[in-house]
LUMZABA-327165 format. One line per field, with one value per atom (N, C-alpha, C): residue number from 1; x, y, z; residue in one letter; atom name. Coordinates in pm, 1 decimal, decimal comma. Example, Ala and Ser with C-alpha at 12.3 -4.5 7.8 and 13.67 -1.06 7.14 Angstrom:
// LUMZABA-327165
i c(1 | 1 | 1 | 2 | 2 | 2)
c1 c(1319,0 | 1230,0 | 1320,0 | 1285,0 | 1367,0 | 1290,0)
c2 c(-569,0 | -450,0 | -330,0 | -225,0 | -106,0 | 3,0)
c3 c(780,0 | 780,0 | 780,0 | 708,0 | 714,0 | 787,0)
aa c(A | A | A | S | S | S)
at c(N | CA | C | N | CA | C)
***
This chain:
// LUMZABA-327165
i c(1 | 1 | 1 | 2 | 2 | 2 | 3 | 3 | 3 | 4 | 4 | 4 | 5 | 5 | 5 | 6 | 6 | 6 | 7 | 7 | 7 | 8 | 8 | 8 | 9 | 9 | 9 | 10 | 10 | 10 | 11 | 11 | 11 | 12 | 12 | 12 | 13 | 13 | 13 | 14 | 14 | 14 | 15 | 15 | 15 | 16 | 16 | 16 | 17 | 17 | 17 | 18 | 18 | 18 | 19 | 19 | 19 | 20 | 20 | 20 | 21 | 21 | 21 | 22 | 22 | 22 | 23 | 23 | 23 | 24 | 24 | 24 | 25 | 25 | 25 | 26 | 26 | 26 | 27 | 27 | 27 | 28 | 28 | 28 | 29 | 29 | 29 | 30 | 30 | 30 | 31 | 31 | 31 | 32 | 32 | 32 | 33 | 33 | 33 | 34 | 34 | 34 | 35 | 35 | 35 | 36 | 36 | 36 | 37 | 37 | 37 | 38 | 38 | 38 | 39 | 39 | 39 | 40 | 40 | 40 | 41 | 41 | 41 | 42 | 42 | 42 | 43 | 43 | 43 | 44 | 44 | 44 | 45 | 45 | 45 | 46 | 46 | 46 | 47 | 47 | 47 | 48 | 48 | 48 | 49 | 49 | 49 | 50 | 50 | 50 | 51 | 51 | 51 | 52 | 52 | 52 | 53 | 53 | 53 | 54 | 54 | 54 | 55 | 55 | 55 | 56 | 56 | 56 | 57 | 57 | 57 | 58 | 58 | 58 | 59 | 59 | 59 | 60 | 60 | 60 | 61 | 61 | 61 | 62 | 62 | 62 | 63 | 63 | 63 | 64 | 64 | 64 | 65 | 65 | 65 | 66 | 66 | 66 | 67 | 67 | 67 | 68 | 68 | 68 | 69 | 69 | 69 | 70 | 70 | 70 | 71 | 71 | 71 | 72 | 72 | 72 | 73 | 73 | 73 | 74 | 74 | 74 | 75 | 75 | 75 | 76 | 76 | 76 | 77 | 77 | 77 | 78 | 78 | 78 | 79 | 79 | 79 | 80 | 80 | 80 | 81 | 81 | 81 | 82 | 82 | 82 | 83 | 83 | 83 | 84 | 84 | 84 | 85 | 85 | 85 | 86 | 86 | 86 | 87 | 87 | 87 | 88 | 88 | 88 | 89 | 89 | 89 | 90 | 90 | 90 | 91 | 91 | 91 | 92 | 92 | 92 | 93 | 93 | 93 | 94 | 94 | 94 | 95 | 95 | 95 | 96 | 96 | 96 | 97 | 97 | 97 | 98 | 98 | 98 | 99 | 99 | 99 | 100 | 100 | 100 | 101 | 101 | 101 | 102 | 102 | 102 | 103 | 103 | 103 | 104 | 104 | 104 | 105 | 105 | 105 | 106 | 106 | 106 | 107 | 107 | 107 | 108 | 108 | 108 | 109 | 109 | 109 | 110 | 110 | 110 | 111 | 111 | 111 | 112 | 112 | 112 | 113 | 113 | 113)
c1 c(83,5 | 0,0 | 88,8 | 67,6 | 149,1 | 33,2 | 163,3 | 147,1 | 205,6 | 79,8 | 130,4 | 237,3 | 293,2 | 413,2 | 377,9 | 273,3 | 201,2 | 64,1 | 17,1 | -158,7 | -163,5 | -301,2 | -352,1 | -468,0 | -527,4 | -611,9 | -669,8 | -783,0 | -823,9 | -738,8 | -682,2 | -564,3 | -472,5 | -434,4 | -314,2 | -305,2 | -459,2 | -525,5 | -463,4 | -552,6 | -586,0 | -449,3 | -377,7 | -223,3 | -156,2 | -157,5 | -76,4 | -148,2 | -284,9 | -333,8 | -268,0 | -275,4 | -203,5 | -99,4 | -1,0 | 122,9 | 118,0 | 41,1 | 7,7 | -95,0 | -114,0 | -200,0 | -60,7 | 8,4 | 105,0 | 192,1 | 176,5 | 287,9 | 239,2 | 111,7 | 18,1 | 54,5 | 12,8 | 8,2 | 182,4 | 252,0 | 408,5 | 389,6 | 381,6 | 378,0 | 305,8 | 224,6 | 104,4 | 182,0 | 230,4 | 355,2 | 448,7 | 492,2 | 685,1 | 595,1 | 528,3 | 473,6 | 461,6 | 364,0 | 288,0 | 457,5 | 575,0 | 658,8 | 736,8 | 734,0 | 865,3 | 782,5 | 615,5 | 617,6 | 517,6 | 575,2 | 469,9 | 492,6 | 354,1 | 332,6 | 328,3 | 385,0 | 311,4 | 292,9 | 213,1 | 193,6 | 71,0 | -31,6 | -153,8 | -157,7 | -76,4 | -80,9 | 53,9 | -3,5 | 140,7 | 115,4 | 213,4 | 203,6 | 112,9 | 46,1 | -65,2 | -205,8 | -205,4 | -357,2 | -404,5 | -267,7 | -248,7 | -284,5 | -222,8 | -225,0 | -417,6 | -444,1 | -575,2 | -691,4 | -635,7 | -738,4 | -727,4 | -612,1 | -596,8 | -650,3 | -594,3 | -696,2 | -739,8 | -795,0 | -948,9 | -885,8 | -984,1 | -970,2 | -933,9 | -974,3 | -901,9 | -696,1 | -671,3 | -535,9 | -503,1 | -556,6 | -515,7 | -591,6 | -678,0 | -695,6 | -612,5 | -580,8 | -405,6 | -314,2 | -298,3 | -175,6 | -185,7 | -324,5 | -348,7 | -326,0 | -363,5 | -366,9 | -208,5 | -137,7 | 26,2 | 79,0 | 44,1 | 88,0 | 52,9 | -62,6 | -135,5 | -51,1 | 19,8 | 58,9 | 219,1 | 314,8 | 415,5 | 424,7 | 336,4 | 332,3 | 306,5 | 252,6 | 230,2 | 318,2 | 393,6 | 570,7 | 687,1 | 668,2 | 780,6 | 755,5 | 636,9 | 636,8 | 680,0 | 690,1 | 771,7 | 654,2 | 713,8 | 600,0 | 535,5 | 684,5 | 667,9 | 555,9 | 488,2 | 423,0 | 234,1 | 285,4 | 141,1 | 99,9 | 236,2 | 163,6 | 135,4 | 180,0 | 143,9 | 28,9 | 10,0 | -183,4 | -263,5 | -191,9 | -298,5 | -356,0 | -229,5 | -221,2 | -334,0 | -279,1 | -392,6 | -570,0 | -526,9 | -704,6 | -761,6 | -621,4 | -719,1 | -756,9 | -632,9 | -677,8 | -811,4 | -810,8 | -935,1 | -1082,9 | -1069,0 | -1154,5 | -1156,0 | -1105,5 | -1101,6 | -1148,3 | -1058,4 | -1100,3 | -1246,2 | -1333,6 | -1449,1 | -1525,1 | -1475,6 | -1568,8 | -1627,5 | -1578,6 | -1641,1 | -1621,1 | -1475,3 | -1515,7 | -1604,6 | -1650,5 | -1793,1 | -1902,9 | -1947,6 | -2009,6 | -2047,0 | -2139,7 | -2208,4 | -2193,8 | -2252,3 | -2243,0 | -2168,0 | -2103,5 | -2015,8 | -2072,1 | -2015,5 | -2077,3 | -2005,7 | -2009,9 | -1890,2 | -1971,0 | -1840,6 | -1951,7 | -1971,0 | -2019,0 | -2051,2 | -2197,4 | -2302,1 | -2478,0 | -2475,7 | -2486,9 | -2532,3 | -2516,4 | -2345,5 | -2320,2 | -2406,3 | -2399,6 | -2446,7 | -2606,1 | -2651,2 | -2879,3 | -2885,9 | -2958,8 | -3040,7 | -3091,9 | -3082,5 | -3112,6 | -3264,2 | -3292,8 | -3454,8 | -3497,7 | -3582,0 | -3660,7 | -3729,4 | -3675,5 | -3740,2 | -3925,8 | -4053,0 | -4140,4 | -4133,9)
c2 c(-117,1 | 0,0 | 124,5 | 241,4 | 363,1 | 422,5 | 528,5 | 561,6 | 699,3 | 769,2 | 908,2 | 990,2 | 1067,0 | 1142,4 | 1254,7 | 1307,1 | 1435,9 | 1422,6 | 1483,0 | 1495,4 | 1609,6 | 1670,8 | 1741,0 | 1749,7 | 1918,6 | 1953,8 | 2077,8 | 2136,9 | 2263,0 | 2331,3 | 2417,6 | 2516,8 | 2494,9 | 2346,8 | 2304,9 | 2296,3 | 2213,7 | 2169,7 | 2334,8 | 2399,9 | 2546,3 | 2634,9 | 2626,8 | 2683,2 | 2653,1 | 2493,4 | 2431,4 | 2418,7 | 2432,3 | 2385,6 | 2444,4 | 2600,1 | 2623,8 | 2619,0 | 2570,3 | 2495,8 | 2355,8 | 2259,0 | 2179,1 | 2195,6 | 2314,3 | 2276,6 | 2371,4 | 2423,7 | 2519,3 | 2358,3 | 2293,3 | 2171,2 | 2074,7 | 2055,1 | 1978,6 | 2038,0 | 2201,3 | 2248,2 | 2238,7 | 2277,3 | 2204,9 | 2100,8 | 2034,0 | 1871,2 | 1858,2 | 1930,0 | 1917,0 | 1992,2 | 2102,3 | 2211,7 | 2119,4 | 2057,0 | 1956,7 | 1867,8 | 1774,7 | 1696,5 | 1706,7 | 1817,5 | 1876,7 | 1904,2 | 1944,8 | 2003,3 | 1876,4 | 1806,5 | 1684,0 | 1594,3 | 1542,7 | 1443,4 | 1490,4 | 1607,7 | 1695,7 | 1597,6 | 1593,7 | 1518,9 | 1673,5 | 1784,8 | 1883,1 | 2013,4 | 2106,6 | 2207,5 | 2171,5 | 2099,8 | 2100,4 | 1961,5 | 1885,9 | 1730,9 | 1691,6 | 1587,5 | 1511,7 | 1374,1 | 1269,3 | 1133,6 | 1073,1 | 1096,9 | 1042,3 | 1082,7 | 1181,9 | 1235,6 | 1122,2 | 1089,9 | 1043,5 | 860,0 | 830,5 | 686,9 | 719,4 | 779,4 | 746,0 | 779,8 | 866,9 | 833,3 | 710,6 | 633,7 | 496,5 | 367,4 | 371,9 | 297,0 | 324,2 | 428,2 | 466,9 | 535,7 | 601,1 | 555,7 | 457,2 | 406,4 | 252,1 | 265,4 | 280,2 | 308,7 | 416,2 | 535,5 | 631,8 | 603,6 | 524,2 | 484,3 | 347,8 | 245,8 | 180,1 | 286,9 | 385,5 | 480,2 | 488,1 | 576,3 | 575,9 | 478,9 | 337,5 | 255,3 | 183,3 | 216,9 | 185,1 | 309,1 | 391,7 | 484,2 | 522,8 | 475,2 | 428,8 | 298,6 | 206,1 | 117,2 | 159,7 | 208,1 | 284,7 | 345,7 | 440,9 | 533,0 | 438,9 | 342,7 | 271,7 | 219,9 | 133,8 | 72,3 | 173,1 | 262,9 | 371,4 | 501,2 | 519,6 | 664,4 | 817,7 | 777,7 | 916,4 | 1010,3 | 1159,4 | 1252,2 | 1251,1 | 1240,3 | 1238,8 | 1147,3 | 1045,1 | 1018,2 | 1050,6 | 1074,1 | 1148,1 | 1261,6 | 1358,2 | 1456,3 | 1393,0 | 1289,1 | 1230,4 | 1171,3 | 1115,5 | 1063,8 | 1166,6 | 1312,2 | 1417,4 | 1466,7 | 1503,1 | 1582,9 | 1465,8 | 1329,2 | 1219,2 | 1234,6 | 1275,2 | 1308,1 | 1423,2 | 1547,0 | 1639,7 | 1633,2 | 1534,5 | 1485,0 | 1430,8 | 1330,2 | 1271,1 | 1373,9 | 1439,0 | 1552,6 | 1612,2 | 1674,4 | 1734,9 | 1621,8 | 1503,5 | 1424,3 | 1325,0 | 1372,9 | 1325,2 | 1404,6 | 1544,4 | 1694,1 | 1784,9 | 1670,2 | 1775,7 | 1913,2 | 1995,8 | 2091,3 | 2185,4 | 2126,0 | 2240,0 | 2245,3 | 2157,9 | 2171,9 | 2310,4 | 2340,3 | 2450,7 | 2468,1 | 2345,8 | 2292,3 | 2169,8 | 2176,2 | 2050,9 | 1931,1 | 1843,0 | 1705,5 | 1750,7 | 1853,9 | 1900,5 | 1884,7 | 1823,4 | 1732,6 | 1851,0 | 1946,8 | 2098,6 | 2112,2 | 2054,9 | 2090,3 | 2094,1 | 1938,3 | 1950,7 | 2036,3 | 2111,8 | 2199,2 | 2317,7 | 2361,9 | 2502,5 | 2514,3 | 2390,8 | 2434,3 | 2381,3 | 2507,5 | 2497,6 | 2356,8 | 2344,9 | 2176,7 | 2169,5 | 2071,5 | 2045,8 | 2033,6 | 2088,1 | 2051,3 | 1925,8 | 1888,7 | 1704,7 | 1754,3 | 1668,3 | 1723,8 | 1626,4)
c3 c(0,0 | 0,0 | 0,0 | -133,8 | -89,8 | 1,7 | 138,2 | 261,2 | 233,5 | 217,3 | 191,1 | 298,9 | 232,5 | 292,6 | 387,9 | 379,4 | 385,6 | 425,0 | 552,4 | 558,0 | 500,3 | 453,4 | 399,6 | 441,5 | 401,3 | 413,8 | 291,6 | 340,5 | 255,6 | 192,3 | 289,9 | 289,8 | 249,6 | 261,2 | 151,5 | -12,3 | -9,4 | -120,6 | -211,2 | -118,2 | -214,3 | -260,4 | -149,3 | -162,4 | -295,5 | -329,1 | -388,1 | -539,8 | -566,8 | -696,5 | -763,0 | -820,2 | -906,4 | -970,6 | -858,3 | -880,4 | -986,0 | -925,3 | -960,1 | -1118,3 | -1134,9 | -1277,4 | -1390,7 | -1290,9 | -1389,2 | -1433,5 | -1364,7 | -1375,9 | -1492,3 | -1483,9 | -1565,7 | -1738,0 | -1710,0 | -1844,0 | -1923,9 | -1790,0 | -1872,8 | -1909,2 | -1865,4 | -1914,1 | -2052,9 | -2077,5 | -2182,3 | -2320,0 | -2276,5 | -2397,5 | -2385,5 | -2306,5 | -2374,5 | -2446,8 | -2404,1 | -2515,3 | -2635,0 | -2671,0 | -2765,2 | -2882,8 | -2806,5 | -2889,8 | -2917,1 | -2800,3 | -2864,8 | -2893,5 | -2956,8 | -2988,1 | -3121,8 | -3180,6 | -3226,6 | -3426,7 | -3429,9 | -3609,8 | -3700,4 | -3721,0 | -3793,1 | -3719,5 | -3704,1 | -3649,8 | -3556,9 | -3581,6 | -3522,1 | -3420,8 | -3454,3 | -3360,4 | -3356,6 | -3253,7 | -3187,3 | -3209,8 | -3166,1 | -3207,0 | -3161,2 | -3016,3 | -2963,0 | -2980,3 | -3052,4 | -3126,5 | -3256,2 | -3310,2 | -3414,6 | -3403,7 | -3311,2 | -3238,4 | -3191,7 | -3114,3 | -3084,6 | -3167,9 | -3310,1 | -3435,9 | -3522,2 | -3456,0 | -3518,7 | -3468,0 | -3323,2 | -3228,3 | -3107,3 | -3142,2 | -3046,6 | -2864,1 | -2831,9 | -2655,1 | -2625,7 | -2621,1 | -2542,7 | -2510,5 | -2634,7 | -2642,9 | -2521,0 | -2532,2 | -2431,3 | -2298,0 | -2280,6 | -2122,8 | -2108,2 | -2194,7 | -2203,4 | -2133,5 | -2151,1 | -2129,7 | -1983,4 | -1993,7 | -1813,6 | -1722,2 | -1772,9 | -1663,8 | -1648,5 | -1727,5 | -1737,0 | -1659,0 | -1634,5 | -1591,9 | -1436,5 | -1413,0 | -1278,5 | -1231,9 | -1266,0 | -1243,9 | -1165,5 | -1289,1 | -1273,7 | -1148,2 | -1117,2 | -1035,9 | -878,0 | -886,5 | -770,0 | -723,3 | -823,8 | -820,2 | -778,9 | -845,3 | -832,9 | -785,6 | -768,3 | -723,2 | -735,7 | -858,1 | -929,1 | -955,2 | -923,4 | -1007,6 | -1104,7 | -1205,9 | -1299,4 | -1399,4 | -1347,0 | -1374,2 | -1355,1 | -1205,1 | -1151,8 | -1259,7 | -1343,9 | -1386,0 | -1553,2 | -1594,8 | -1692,2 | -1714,0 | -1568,3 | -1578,6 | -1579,4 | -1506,7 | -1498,9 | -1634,8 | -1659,1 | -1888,4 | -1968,3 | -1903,6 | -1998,0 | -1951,5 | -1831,3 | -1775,5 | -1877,6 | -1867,2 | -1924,9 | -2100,1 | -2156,2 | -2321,3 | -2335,8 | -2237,7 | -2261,9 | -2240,2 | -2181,5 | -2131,7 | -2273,7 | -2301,8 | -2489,4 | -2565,2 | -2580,7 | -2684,4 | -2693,9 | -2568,2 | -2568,3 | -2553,3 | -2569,4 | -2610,4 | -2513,2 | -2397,5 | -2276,6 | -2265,7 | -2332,2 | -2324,5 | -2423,6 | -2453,0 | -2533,5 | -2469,0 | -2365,5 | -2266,6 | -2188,3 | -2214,0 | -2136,8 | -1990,7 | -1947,4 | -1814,4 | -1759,1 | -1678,0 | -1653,2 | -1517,8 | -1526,1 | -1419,9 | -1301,0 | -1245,5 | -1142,7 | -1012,7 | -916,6 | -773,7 | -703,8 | -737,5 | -667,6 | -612,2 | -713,4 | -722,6 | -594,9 | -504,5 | -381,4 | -298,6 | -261,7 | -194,7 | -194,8 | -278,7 | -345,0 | -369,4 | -327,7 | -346,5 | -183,6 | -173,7 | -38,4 | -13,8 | 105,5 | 166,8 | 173,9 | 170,7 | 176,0 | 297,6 | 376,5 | 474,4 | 482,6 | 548,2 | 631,5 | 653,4 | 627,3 | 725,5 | 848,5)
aa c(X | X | X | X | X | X | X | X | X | X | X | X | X | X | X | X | X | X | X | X | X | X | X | X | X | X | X | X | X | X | X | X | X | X | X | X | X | X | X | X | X | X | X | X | X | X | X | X | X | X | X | X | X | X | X | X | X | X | X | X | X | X | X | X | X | X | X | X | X | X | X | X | X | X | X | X | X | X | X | X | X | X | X | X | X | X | X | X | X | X | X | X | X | X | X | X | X | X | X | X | X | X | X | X | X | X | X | X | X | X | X | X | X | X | X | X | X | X | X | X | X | X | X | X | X | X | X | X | X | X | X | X | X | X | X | X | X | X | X | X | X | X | X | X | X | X | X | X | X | X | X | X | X | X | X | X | X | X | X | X | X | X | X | X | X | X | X | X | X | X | X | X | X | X | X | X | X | X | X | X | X | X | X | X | X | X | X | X | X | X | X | X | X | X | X | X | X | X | X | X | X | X | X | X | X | X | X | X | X | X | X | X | X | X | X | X | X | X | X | X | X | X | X | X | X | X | X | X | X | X | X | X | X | X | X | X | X | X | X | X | X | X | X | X | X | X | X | X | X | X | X | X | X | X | X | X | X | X | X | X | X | X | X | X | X | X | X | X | X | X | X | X | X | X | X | X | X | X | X | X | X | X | X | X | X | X | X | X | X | X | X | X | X | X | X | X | X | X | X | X | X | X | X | X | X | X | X | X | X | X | X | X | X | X | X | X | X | X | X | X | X | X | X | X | X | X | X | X | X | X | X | X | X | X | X | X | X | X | X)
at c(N | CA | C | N | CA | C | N | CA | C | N | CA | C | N | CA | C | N | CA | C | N | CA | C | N | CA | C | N | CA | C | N | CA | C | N | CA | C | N | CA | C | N | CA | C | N | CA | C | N | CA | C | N | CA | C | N | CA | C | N | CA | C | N | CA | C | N | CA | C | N | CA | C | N | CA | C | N | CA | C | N | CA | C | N | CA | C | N | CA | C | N | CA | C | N | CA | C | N | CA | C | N | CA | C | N | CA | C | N | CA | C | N | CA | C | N | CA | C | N | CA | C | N | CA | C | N | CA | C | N | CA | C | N | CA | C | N | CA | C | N | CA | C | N | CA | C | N | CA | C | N | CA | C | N | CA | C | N | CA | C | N | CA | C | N | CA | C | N | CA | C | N | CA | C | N | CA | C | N | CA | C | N | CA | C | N | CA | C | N | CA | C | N | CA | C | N | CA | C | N | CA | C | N | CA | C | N | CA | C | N | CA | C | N | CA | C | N | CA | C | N | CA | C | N | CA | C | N | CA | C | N | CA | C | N | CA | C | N | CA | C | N | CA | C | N | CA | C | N | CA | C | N | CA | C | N | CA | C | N | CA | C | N | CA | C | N | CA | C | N | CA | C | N | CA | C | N | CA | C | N | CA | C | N | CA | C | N | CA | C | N | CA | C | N | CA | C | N | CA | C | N | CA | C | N | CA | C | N | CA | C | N | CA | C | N | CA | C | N | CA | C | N | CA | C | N | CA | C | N | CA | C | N | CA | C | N | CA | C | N | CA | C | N | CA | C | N | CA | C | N | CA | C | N | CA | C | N | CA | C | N | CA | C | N | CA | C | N | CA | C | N | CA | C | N | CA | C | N | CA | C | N | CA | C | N | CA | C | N | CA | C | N | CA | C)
***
């Protein structure tokens, strides 16, 4: 079992995201440049108009694996960049509205009678 290094909380959470998404979006620009097919795509845009999702949730779950064995960042921010491809490459962002676990918080609670 990995045994995290660090408790956490809110305040941490919140401190640190942006860090953590500035890190993501590097990860997403080196890619884009060193595995780049052309001006508009890279080798793995290319691979998953050949064989499908599947291939890039292959990626994820090799990479989920990795990361369990070895524990390197570097991989954590590789599953992240693959979260957010897949997020594009299944169109979510044109979405108006998103599946975001927020609703409940944010609507007034119902009265019990």
């Amino acid at each position: 079992m990995i045994e995290p290094k660090n408790s956490t909380n809110l305040k941490v959470k919140r401190e640190h995201i942006d860090e953590f998404c500035q890190l993501i979006k590097n990860q997403i620009e080196y890619g884009g440049k060193k595995y780049a097919q052309g001006k508009d795509k890279e080798a793995t845009d290319l691979i998953c108009e050949g064989f499908g999702m599947e291939w890039r949730l292959g990626e994820m779950y090799k990479r989920l694996l990795r990361f369990k064995n070895i524990q390197k960042e570097y991989d954590m921010f590789k599953l992240a960049a693959e979260c957010f491809l897949v997020w594009i490459q299944m169109g979510y962002h044109k979405k108006e509205e998103h599946d975001e676990d927020i609703d409940n918080y944010n609507k007034p609670k119902s009265k019990l009678i």
